[in-house]
C-alpha positions in Angstrom: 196.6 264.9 106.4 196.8 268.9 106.3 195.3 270.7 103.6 196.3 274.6 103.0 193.8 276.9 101.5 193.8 280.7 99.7 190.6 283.1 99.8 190.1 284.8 96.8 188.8 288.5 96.2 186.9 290.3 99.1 189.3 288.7 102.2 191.4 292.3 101.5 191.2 295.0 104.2 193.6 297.9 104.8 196.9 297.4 106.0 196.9 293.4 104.8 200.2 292.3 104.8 202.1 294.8 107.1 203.2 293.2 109.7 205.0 290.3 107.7 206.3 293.1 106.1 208.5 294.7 109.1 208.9 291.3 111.1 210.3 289.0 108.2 213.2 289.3 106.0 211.6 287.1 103.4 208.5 289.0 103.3 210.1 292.2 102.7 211.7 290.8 100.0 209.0 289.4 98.3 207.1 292.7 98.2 209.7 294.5 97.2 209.9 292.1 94.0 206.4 292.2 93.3 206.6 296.7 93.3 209.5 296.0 90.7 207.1 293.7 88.7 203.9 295.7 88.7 205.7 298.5 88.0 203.9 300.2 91.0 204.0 300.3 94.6 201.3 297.9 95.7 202.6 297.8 99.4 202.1 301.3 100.0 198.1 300.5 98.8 198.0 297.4 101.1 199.4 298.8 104.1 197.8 302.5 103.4 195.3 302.6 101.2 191.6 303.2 101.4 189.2 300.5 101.3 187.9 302.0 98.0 191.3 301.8 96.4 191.6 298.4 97.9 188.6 297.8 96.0 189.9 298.0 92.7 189.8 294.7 90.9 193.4 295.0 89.0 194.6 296.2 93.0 192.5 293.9 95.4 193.1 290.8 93.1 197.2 290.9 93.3 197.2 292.4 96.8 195.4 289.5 98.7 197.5 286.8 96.2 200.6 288.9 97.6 199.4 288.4 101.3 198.5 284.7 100.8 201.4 283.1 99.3 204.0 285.3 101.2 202.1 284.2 104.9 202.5 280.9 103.2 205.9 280.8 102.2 207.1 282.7 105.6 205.7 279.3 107.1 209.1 277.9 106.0 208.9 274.6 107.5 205.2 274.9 109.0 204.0 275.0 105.4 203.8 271.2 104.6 200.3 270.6 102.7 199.5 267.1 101.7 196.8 269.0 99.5 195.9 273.0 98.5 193.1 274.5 96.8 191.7 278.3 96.7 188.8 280.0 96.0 188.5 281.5 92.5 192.0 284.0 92.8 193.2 281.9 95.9 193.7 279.2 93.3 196.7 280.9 91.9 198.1 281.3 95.3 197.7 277.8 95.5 199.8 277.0 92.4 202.6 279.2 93.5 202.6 277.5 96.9 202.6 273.9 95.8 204.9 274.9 93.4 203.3 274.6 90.3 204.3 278.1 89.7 206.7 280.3 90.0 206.1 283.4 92.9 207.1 285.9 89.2 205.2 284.1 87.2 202.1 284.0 89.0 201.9 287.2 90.0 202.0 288.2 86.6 199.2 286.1 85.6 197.4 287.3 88.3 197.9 291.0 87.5 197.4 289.8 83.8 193.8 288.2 85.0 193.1 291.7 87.0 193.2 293.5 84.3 191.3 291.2 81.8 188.2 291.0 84.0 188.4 294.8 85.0 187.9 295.3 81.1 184.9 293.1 80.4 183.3 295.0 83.3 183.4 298.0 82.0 182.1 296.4 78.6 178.9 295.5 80.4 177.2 296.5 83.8 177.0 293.5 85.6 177.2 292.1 89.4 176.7 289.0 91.8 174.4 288.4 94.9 174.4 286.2 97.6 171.1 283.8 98.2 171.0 282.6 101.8 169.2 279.4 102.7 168.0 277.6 99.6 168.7 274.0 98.3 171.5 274.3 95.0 169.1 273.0 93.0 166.2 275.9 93.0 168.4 278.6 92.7 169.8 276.7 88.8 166.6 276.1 88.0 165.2 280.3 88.9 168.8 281.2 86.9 168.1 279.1 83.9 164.5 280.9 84.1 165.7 284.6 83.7 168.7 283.7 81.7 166.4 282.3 79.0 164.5 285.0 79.4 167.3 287.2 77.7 168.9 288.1 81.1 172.4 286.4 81.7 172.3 284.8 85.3 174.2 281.8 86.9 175.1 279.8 90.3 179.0 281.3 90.4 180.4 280.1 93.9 178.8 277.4 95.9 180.7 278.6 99.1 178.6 276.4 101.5 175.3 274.2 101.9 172.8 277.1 102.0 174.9 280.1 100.8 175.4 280.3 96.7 176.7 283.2 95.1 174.8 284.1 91.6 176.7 286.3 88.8 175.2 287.8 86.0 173.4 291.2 84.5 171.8 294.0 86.3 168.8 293.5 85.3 169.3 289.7 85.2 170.6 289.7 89.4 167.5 292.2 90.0 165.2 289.2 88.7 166.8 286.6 90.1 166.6 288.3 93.6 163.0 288.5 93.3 162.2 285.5 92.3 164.9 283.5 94.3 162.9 285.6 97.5 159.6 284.1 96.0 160.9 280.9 96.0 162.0 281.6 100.1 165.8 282.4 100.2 166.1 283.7 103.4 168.2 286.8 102.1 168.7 288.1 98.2 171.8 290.0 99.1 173.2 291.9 95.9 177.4 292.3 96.3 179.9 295.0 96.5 181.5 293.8 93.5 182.7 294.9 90.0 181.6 292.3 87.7 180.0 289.5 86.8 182.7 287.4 87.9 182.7 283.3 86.8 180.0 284.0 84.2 179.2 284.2 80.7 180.2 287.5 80.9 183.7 287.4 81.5 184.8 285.1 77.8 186.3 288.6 76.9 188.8 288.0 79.5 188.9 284.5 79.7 190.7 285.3 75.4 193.4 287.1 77.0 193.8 285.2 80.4 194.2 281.9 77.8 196.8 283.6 75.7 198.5 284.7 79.3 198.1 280.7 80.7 199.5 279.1 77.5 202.5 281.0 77.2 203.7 280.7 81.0 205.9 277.2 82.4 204.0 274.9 84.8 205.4 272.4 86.8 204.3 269.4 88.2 202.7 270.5 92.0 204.5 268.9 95.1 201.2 268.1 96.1 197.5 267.8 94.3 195.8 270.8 93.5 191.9 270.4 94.4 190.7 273.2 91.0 187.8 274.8 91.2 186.1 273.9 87.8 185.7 269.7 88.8 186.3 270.1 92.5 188.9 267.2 91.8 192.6 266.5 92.7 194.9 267.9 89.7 198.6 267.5 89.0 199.3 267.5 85.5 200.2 270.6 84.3 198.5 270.8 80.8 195.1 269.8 82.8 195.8 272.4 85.7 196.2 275.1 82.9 193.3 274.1 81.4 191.1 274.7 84.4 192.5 277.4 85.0 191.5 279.0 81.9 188.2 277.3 82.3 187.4 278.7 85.9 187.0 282.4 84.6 183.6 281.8 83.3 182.7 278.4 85.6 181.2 278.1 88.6 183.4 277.5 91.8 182.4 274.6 93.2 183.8 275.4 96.7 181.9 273.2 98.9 182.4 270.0 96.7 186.2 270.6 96.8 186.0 270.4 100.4 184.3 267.5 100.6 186.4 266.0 98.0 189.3 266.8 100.5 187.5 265.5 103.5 186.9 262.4 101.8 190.6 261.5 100.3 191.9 262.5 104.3 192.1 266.1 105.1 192.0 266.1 108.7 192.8 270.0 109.2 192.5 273.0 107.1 194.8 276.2 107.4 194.1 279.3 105.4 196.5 281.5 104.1 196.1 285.2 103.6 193.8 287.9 104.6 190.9 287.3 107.4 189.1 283.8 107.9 186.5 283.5 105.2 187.2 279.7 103.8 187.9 279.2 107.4 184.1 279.8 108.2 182.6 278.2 105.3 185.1 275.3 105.9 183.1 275.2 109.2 179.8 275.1 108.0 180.5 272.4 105.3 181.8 270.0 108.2 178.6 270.7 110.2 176.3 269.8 106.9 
């Protein structure tokens, strides 16, 4: 059984997407539809732009969903999953390749997400750090620790066996990173990133992304979408929505979806989009 799968924010790099661009047809006209949409021309940022601008959350987050569902959808016939899932974002590339939604329509509630979470960052400072090479279990327990403590912290992506990425406040990651390299994590590596993302701290989005969710059409996925949020097989619409809505402020449970798909057949993996991130975790899960 082939399973496809979409990275999420972080796989972008300048000049994503540019060569599908001049070599196919269908491409072309795919990015030229998302510049009408936005309102802006996003190409000339993906193929062009610095890595700063790149950087932006409302930018990065529609530009690597552009990159992965167009290289999936160029495929034509090649793209034949038995199963999808993505990482955080990549899971609305995922809808729009099995079908659940439409290429307009998720763009637009990816743009709509973009901007929701770049707003509750700039209500509160906050960031995410990667812990290398300590069991799931004592980096929950050192988050539950500091978060009681009065400083928001919490396991956000469990990417592999020994790699979980923590999301939270300043001063909350700062404590955790000490204590989590007390407790012998190998590295206590805080992130490049904007937010707090898939934490407490992003419900101020998570009221708009909702509103965004409800009023957009589903439709039943060609094939089972493995969510983030459960880590679990998903083709009803009115449940997909709801984890959807559910995964802005919940951890990703990247690892167990993987398993999950490993265990109901998966026999290969191909990622769609920018670079080989979920490739490489992919790799490590199968060697756990």
């Amino acid at each position: 059984m082939k399973a496809f799968v979409f990275p999420g924010q972080g796989a972008q790099f300048s000049g994503m997407g540019k060569d599908l661009y001049e070599t196919s047809p269908l491409a072309k006209k795919l990015f030229e539809k998302a510049n009408d949409i936005l309102g802006y021309r996003i190409t000339d940022i993906m193929f062009e732009g610095t890595d700063e601008e790149l950087r932006q959350t409302k930018v990065t987050q529609p530009a690597v969903f552009l990159h992965s569902v167009i290289s999936a959808l160029c495929l034509g016939d090649g793209f034949c999953p038995d199963m999808v899932a993505g990482h955080s974002l990549g899971e609305f590339s995922a809808m729009v390749a099995s079908g659940a939604l439409s290429f307009e329509d998720g763009l637009k509630l990816v743009y709509a997400r973009a901007m929701a979470m770049q707003k509750a960052c700039e209500l509160q400072p906050s960031t995410m750090a990667a812990i290398i090479a300590l069991p799931d279990e004592t980096i929950e327990a050192v988050c539950r620790e500091v978060s009681e403590s009065g400083h928001t912290v919490v396991a956000a992506n469990y990417n592999c066996p020994g790699q979980v990425v923590i999301s939270g406040s300043m001063e909350g990651i700062k404590l955790a990173c000490e204590k989590l390299t007390e407790a012998g994590a190998k590295r206590a590596l805080p992130l490049s990133v904007g937010g707090a993302f898939h934490s407490p701290l992003m419900d101020p989005a998570k009221v708009e992304l909702e509103a965004a969710i409800q009023a957009t059409e589903f439709h039943t996925p060609k094939c089972p979408v493995y969510q983030n949020v459960d880590a679990l097989p998903h083709t009803d619409p009115e449940e997909i929505k709801a984890n959807l809505i559910a995964q802005l402020t919940s951890p990703v449970r990247w690892t167990q979806s993987v398993l999950n798909m490993r265990a109901d057949g998966a026999e290969t993996f191909t990622e769609c989009g920018p670079g080989n991130v979920l490739t490489g975790l992919i790799r490590k899960i199968k060697k756990a």
